[in-house]
N, C-alpha and C positions, 0 to 999 in steps of 0.2 A: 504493500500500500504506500509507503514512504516514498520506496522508487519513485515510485506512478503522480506523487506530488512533485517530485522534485521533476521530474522532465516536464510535466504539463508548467510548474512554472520555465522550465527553459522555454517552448514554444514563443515565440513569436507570428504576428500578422503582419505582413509588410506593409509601410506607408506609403502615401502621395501626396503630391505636393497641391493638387487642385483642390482650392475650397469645397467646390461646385460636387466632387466626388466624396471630400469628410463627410457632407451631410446628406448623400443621398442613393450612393454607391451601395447595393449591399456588398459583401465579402465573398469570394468565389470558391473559395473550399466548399466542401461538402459540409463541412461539420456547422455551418449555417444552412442547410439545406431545411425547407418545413418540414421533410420527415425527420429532422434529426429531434426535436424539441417534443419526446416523446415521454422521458424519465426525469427524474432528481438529477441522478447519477450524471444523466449529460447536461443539463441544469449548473453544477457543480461543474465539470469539466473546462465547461464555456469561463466559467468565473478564473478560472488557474489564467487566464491569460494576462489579466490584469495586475496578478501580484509584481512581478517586476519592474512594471513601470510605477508602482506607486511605493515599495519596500527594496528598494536598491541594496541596499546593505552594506556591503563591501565592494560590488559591481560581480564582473566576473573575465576570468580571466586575466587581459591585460587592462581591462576598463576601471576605472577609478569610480568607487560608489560615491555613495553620501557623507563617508566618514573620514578624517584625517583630510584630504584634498578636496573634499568636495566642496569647501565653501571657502577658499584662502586666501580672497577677498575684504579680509577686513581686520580688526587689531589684533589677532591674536596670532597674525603672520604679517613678520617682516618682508619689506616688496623690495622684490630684485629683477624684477622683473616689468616689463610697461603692463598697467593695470587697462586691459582690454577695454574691460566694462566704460572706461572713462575717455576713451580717445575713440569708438570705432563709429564708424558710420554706420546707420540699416543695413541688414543682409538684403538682398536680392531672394532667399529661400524661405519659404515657411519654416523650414525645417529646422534651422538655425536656432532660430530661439522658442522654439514651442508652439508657435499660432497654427495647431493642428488642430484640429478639432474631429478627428476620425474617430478618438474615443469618448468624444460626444456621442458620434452619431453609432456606434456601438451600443452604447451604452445605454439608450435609447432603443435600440434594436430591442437587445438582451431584454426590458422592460417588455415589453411591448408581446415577445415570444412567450414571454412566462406564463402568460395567461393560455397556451393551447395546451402546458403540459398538466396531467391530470395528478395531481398533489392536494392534500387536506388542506384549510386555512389557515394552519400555522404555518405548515409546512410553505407555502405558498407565499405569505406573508415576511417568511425567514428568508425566503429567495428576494424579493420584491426589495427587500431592506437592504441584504446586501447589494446589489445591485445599483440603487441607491444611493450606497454607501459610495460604492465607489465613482458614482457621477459628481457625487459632493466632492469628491477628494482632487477628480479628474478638474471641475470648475475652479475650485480654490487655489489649485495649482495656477488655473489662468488667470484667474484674478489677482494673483500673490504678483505673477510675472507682469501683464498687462497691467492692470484696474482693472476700466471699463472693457466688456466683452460684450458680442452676441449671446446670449440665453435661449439655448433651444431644448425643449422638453419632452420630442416627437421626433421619430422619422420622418425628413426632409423627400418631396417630391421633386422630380427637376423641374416640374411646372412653377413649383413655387418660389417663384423669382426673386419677389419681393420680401421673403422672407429670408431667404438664401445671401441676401443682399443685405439685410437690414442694416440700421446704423448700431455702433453699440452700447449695450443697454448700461446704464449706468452699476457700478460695484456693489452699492446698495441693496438695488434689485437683485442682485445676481446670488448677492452672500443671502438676500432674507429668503432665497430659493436652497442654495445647501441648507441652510439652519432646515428648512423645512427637512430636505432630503434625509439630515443627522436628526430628526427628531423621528421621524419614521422609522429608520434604523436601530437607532435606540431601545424605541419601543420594541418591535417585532426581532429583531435579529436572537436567533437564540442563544444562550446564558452559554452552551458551549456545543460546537459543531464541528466536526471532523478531527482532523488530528490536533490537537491540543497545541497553542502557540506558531502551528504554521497556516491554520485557517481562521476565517472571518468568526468570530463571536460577540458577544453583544460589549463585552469591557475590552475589545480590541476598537470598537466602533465610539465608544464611551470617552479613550484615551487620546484616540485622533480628534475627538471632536474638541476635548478641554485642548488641544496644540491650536487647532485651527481657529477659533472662537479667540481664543487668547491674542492669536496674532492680528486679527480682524477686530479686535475690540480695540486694542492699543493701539493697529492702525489709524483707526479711524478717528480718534481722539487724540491721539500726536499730529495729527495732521488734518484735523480739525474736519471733518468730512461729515459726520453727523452724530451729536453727542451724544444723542438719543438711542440712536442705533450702535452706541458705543457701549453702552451700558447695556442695553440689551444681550451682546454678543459676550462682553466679559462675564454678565452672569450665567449665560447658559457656559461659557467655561469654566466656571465654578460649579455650577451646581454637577456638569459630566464628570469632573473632576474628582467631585466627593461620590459618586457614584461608586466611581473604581475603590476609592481610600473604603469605602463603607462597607465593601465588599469582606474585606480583611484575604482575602485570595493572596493577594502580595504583600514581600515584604522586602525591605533593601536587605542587599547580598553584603556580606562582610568582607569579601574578598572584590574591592573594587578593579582591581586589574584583570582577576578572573574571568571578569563578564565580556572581556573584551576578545580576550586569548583561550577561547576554548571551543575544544573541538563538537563540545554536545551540551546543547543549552536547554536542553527538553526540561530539565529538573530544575532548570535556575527560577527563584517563586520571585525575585526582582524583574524575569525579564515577561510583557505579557506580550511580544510576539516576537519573532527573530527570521533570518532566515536562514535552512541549512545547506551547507556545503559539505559535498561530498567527492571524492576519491575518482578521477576518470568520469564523473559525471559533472559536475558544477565547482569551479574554485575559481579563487580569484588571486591577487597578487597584493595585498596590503600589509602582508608579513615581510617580502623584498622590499616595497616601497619605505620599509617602516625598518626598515636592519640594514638592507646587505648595499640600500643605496646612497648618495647623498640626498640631504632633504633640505631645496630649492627655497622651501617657504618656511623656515625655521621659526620657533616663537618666539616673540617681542620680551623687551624686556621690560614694558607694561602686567603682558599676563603675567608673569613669572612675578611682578609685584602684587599682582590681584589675592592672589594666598593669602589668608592671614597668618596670624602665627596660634600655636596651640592653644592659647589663654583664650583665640578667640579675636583678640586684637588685630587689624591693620600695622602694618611693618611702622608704618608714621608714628603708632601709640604706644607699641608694644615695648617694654624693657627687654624682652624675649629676640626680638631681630638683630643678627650679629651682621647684618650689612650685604656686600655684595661682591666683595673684593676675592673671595675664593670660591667656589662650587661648595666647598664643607659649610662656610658661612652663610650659603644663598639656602640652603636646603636644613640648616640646624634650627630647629625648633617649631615647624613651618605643621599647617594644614598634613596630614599623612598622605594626602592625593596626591601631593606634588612627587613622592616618592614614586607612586606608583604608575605615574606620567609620562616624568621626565627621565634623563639618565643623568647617575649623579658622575657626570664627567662633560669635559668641554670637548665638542669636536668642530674643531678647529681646519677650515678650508686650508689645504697643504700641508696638513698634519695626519688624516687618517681620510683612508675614502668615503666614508660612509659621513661624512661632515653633516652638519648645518650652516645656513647661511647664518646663521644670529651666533650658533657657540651650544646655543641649547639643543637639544633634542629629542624629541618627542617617542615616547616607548612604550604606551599605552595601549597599542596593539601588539605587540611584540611576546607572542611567547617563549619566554627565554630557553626551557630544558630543550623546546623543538628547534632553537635557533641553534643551541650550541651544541645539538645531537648532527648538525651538521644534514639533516633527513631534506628530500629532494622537495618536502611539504613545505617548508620553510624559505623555499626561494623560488626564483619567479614566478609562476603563474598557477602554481600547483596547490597552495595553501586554503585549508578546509577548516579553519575555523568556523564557526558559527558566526552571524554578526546581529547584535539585539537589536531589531528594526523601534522597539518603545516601550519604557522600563518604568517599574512605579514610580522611580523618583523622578522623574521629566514630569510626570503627572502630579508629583505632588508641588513640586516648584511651578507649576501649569496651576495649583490652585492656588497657591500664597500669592503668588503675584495679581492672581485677580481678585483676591479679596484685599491687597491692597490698592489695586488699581478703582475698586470699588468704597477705597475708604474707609475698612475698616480690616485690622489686623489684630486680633488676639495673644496672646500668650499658647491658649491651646491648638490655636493657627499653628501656631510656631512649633512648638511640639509634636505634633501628626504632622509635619512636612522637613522644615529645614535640620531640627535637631533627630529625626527617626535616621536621618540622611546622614549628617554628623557623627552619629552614634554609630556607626561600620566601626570606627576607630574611638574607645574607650578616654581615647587619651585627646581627643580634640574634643575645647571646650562647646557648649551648648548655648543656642544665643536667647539673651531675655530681652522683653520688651518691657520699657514701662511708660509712661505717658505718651505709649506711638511711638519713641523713642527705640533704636540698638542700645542695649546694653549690654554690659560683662557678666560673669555669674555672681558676682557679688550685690546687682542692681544697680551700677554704675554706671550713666549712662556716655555714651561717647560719639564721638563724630569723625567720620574718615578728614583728614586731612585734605586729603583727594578726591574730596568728592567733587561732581559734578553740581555747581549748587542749584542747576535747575534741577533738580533729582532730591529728594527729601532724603532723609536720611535713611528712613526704616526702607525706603524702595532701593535705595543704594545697595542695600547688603542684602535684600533679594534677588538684584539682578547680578550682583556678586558673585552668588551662590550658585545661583544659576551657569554663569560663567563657567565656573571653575569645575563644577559635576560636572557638566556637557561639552567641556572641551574638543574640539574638535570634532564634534559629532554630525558636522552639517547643520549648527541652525545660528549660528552666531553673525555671521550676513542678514538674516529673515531678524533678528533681534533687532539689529541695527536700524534696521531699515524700517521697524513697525515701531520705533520708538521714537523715529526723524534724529538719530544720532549718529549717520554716514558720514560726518566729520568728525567722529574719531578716528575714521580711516584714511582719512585724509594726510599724506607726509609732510605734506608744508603747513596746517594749522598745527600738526602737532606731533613734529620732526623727532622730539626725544620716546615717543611711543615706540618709534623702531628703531631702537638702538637693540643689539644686543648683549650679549653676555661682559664684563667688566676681563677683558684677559692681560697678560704680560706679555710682549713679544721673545723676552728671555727664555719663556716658560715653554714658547711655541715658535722656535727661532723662522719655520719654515709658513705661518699663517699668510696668506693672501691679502686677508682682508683689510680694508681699511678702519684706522681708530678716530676715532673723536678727539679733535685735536690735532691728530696727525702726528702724537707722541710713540713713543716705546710702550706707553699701557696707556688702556683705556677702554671705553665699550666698541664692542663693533657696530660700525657705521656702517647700515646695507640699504637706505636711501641716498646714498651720495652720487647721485648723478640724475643729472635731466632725465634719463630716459627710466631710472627707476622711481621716479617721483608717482605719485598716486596724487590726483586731486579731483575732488569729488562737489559735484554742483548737481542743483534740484534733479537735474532730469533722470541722474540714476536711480531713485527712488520707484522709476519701472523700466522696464524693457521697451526698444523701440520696436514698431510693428516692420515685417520683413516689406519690405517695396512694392515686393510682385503682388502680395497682398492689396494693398494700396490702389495699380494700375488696374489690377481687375475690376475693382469695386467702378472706379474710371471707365474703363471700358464697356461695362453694362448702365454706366449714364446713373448711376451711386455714388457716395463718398463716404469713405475711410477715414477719420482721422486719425494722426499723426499724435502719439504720446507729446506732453510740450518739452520745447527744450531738444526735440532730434531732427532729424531731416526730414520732410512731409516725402 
């Protein structure tokens, strides 16, 4: 049965690039045919195709998923690189950036067939949701990328022109359409179906929605778009949120680096869905990526300040922080994550192959016995770890922050979330709240030094937290960007965010890199030059629509607009 999951998610359906065919083309396989929509069974079948485009994981193969590369776009990787996103013009392809809409018109399909197959009204209801589910996920995605999109809820006719053509419907509309689609889901998806953490059930459905709500709620209220509808969406990520916590099903894993590096996640009760990698069937390359090579986009030496130290305090407060001037010092008395993140050693460009651009190096994928067993699983393209596609604690930092976004944060907020999370490691302190306030365990209350002061205080050390769990997990761009804070990724507002690591050239006679300064010691400088500068203006806050998109709309005597800020 396992097998039989795992290939049906390999499958694929191949794209095109004509509008005109996403919304109206059916699919030429047989396995769309009307006699096929006869069972559950092939009910289910149809559904395996969507899993990979929506739970990437690690990718597969030589393809880079969600995690460690998938988002290096923003402060918690130093740029050495020209930042695409900021300099490129429109593609010419749909393809390019997303403006597909074929799993719309899927997805819609799938809806639509469900009704010939002969199934009870749970049963039927269970299918309808998921289905659902994944149009909400499939939409969100375009609106996360886009904003404003077409909104189509039906298989498209080619007669129907004017709808094929429509203008786009505003974000609003589109998101109070998934809310619908995750409120249906919710309801009907059943409590647990097929194989346990690799298919759709109702607190895999529950979890995605407290991510999506969350990010659509903060959007829309960072960026002023509708406050009403802000609040709205933040609470339904609250209330999915407490959903899952209510459950008592999960709970965080002790072994934080575990989750990352391991080969069989079936058992892990932090993780509620994953996806698995297998041997000659399905692997991917993020164990190489993460060991045997150099890593391009190394971490800033902001995140590596974002840790607190064990007491609990920020480096700024804490008598606990011995500085930054040795690796023993940057890593002695710190958050226990950073252990199990970073490597406690500098690799130094010119010093060892497997470098960082920054000094630091990121190892939180990295299973070490499989790396140093030398096993062929461990280098290029062969490695089968598992990768946790969404874990209770993303869900439980998915509730804090909307119940602070909504105003009101508790002590026992705090308790079932940020401290269940803390508590992996006995020995890092637990954070108290007292008048809305961060405080120490003693009731003391404090303030980051660094903080951002449009950011309250108590929000600060939420999205702190947030940080620092989820590093690297693919959502720290999506944070940025739903909070209008894409100039912290910015190198010229705030050129000291990409420094890295503090080194000696004595230490490292053969280093490449450029220092601060331009002395014998000091941090590594990897913005130093025009072409690795990052600078970031409104428009990246969405994607530009591809061209050909645009002429078409043109050519049938319609118009497309142009995201502002790109080329129409």
């Amino acid at each position: 049965m396992k097998k039989l999951i795992y290939a049906a998610l390999l499958a694929g359906v191949a794209l095109t690039s004509c509008r005109k065919d996403f919304l109206t083309k059916l699919p030429p396989s047989a396995l769309v045919d009307d006699s096929y929509w006869t069972s559950e069974a092939n009910v289910r079948t149809y559904a395996y195709q969507f899993y990979p485009r929506y739970f990437r994981g690690y990718g597969s193969g030589f393809t880079a998923g969600s995690y460690y590369m998938g988002q290096t776009i923003n402060d918690d990787f130093v740029q050495v690189s020209p930042a695409l996103f900021t300099d490129r013009i429109p593609a010419t392809d749909a393809g390019a950036y997303r403006w597909n809409f074929e799993n719309v018109r899927k997805l819609n399909y799938y809806i639509n067939r469900l009704e010939r197959v002969p199934m009870d009204s749970a049963t039927m209801n269970h299918w309808r949701g998921v289905a659902r589910f994944f149009r909400a996920m499939e939409y969100a995605q375009l609106v996360r990328t886009y904003g404003d999109v077409p909104y189509y809820d039906k298989v498209m006719t080619e007669t129907e022109t004017d709808e094929l053509f429509k203008p786009r419907d505003p974000r609003t509309t589109v998101m109070d359409n998934v809310l619908a689609d995750f409120e249906f889901a919710a309801k009907n998806v059943k409590l647990k179906d097929g194989t346990p953490g690799l298919e759709i059930d109702r607190y895999i459905v529950l979890a995605f929605m407290s991510r999506i709500f969350l990010f659509e709620g903060t959007f829309e209220k960072y960026h002023n778009i509708d406050q009403t509808r802000a609040t709205k969406y933040l609470t339904a990520a609250k209330n999915a949120a407490d959903e899952v916590l209510k459950s008592g099903l999960y709970t965080v894993n002790p072994n934080y680096r575990g989750i990352f590096a391991s080969a069989d996640l079936s058992a892990n009760k932090e993780v509620l869905m994953y996806r698995k990698y297998e041997a000659a069937l399905l692997t991917h390359s993020l164990m190489s990526y993460n060991n045997m090579e150099p890593q391009p986009n190394g971490p800033t030496k902001d995140l590596i300040e974002s840790y607190l130290c064990k007491d609990g305090l920020p480096i700024g407060l804490s008598p606990l922080y011995k500085g930054d001037t040795t690796i023993t010092d940057v890593f002695a008395n710190r958050d226990p994550r950073m252990g199990a993140t970073y490597a406690k050693q500098y690799r130094v460009n010119g010093n060892i192959s497997n470098f960082s651009a920054s000094g630091y190096v990121c190892v939180k994928f990295l299973d070490d016995a499989l790396a140093a067993s030398g096993d062929a699983a461990a280098k290029s393209s062969t490695n089968v770890s598992d990768a946790p596609i969404i874990r209770i604690s993303e869900v439980m930092l998915n509730y804090i922050e909307a119940a602070a976004e909504l105003g009101a944060v508790s002590q026992a907020d705090v308790d079932r979330t940020i401290n269940k999370i803390r508590g992996r490691d006995i020995t890092m302190a637990p954070l108290k709240v007292v008048g809305g306030m961060p405080a120490d365990t003693s009731g003391n209350v404090f303030d980051d030094p660094k903080r951002d002061p449009t950011v309250s205080s108590i929000l600060w050390e939420i999205r702190r937290e947030r940080r620092v769990e989820l590093v690297f997990e693919g959502l720290r761009l999506d944070d940025l960007k739903r909070w209008k804070k894409l100039d912290y990724a910015d190198t010229k507002v705030n050129p000291t965010k990409y420094y890295g690591a503090y080194i000696n050239k004595a230490q490292f006679p053969d280093a490449k890199d450029k220092l601060v300064g331009g002395g014998s010691a000091g941090y590594i400088w990897t913005a130093n030059s025009t072409v690795a500068q990052r600078v970031v203006t409104d428009r990246n806050y969405l994607e530009p629509l591809p061209l050909d998109q645009i002429k078409m709309y043109t050519d049938v005597g319609k118009e497309l607009k142009q995201n502002p800020g790109w080329v129409q």
